[in-house]
Every structure is written in structure tokens, then in C-alpha cells.
N, C-alpha and C positions, 0 to 999 in steps of 0.2 A: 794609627795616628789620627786619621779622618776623625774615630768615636770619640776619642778626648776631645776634638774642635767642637765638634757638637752636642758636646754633654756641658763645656763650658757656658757656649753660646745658649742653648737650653735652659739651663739653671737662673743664668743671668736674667734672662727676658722674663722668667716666672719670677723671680724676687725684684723685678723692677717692675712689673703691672699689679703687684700686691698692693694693696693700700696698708700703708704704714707713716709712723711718725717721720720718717726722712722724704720722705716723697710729700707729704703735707706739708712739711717744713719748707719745701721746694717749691712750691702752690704759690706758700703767706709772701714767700720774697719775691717771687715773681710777678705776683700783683702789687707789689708793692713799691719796687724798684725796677720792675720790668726784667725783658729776657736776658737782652743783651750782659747785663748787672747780677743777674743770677746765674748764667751759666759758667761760669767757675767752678762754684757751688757743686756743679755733675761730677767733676772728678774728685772730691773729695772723699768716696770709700776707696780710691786707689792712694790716699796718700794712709787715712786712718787704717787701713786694712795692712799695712806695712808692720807695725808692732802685733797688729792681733795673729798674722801669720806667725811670726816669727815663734808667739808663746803657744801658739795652741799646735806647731810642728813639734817644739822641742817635749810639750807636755802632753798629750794631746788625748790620754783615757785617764790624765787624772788633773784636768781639772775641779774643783771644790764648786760644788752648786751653789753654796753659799757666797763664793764674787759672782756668779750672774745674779744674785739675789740684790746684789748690794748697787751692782750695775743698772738695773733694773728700777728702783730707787733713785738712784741719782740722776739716771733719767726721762723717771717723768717729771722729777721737780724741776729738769730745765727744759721738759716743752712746755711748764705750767708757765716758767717765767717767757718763754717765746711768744706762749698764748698771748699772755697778756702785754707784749710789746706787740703782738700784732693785734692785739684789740684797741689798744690805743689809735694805730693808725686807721681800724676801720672807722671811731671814732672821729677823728680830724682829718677825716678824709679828705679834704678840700683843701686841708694846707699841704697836705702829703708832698703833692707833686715840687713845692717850691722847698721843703726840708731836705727832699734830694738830691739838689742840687749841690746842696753844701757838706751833705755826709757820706762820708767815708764809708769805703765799701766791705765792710768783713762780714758775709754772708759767706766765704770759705770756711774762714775758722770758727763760724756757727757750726756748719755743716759738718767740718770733722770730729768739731765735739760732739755733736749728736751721734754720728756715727758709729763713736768710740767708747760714749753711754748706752749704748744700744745694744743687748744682750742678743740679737740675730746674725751680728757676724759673728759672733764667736760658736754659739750655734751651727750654723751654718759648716763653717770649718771646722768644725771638731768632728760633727757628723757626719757632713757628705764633701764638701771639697776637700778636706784635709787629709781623709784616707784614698780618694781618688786621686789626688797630688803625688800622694805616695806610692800609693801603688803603679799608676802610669810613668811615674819617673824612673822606678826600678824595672820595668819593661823598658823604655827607652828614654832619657833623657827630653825627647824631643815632646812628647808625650805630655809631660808636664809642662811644658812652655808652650802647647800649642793650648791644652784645658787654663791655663791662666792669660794666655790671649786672646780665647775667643771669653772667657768669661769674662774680662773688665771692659774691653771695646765696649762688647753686647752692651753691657751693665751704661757705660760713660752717654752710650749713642741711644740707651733709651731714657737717662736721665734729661739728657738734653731736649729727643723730643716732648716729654712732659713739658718743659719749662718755653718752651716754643711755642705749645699748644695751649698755653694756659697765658698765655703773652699776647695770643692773639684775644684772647676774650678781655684785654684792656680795652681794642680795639673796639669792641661791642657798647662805647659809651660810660659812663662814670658811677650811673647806676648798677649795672651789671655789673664791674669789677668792683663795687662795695661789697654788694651782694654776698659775690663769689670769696671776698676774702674774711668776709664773716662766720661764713660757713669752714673756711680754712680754720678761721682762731677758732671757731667750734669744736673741729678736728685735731686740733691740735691740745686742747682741753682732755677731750676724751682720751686718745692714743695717754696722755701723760698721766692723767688717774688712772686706766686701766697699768700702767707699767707699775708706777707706786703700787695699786692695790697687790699686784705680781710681785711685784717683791718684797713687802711687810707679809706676805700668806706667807712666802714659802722661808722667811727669817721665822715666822710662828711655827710654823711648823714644825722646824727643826729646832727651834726652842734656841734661838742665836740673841 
């Protein structure tokens, strides 16, 4: 039972110190709306990850590479439109802080749709948690619930300290978090053409 805890917990902490479009996403809000206001935001692959379990248990050696292709597409045109709402606010940085006062907080349900356009949890589960779910649950029940506990805690408790430790660099003065969140909408530029270019190659490919 112990190995399931810690192959969870393992997997989680290497897929949350990667740098990726969800963790960059998690960067832009946080300098931008601060921690407190983004951390929500951390649990949202336990809400999106809810339907991607559910298809990639019942289907799960015949998914079509052509929906991660289409997935894949769709998003990086929405961290291209992310980029460019958080370049705007690198831009009018100075009014930032008083436009927050008065806007609504849904930096959740950014975050689970990024999630949910993001062709690595499905990945992910198809290839390595999905058949360890399986396989540990059919050894013991307990097995399975202990590799899906230790892996979203891990996953929630390191998204949070991300958004903690990038919350403190507001702290660092007004310069610095411009800076810092330039370099995010930079981030978040790249990660979203590199997924578009990902998945126009592989619709060419396959002649889709």
C-alpha cells in the first residue's frame, strides 16, 4: 500500500516542478491579483481531472491522437489570449492594483479550462496513472485511493507553494513584480505557440 502513497506523491511533485503552461498561468494571476486571490486556482486539476479520469478509465488504449491534437490547439490559442490579458496588465501596471478591487475573481475557471485544454493530463492518465490506478486497485482497493491521495494533496500543496512564493516577490517592490510578470506573459506566449505548432504538425501529419 506504502508504494502506491509514494508513487502518487512522486509523480505529483515531478509534474508540479515542471514548467508548464498551468504553472505559468499560476505565476500571471498571482502577480497580478496576488496569492491569497489565486490560490483557488491550485485545486483546479482535482476539479478538471474529474471528466479526464472518468474517459481515459473507461477508454483508455484507444484514445484517437487526433483529440489530443485538436486539444492541443485549442490550447494554446487560450494561453495566447491569457498572454495577452496579462500583457495588458504588465502594460497598465499602475492601475492594476485599483482595477482589482472591483473585479471578480475567476481565475478558477481559467485554470480548469486550461487544464482541460491541456493534452498532459490526459497523457498522463492514459499512460502512467491510469494503468497504476488500475492495476493497484485490482490488488487492493485501498491501493487505488491511497495513489490518488497522495497524488492530488502532493499535486494541490505544491501548486499552492508556487503561488505563495511568487506572491512574495510582489513584496520585492513594483518594479520587480512588473518585471516578473512580463516575463510570465512571455511564458505564457511561448508555452501557447509551442502547443498550436504541436498540434497543427501532428493534424499534418495525419492528413486530418
Amino acid at each position: 500500500m506504502t508504494a502506491y502513497l509514494i508513487l502518487g506523491i512522486t509523480y505529483a511533485f515531478a509534474a508540479s516542478i515542471q514548467p508548464g503552461p498551468f504553472q505559468t498561468f499560476l505565476i500571471s494571476e498571482t502577480l497580478k491579483k496576488g496569492w491569497k486571490k489565486t490560490v483557488p486556482a491550485a485545486f483546479a486539476p482535482v476539479l478538471s481531472d474529474i471528466p479526464i479520469i472518468i474517459v481515459i478509465l473507461l477508454i483508455l488504449t484507444s484514445i484517437p491522437q487526433s483529440f489530443l491534437s485538436f486539444l492541443q490547439i485549442g490550447g494554446g490559442l487560450l494561453l495566447l489570449y491569457l498572454a495577452y490579458d496579462s500583457f495588458k496588465s504588465f502594460l497598465n501596471f499602475d492601475k492594476l492594483n485599483n482595477k482589482q478591487k472591483s473585479a471578480g475573481n475567476n481565475t478558477l475557471f481559467k485554470a480548469v479550462l486550461i487544464n482541460v485544454l491541456n493534452p498532459n493530463p490526459y497523457l498522463g492518465w492514459s499512460l502512467i496513472m491510469g494503468p497504476l490506478l488500475i492495476k493497484g486497485y485490482r490488488e487492493a482497493s485501498m491501493n487505488g485511493i491511497l495513489l490518488i491521495a497522495g497524488f492530488y494533496i502532493t499535486l494541490v500543496l505544491c501548486q499552492i507553494g508556487i503561488i505563495i512564493l511568487f506572491g512574495l516577490t510582489r513584496n520585492l517592490g513594483p518594479k520587480v513584480t512588473r518585471i516578473t510578470l512580463g516575463a510570465a506573459s512571455l511564458g505564457l506566449v511561448v508555452f501557447g505557440i509551442f502547443l498550436l505548432w504541436q498540434g497543427i504538425a501532428s493534424t499534418n501529419i495525419r492528413g486530418i
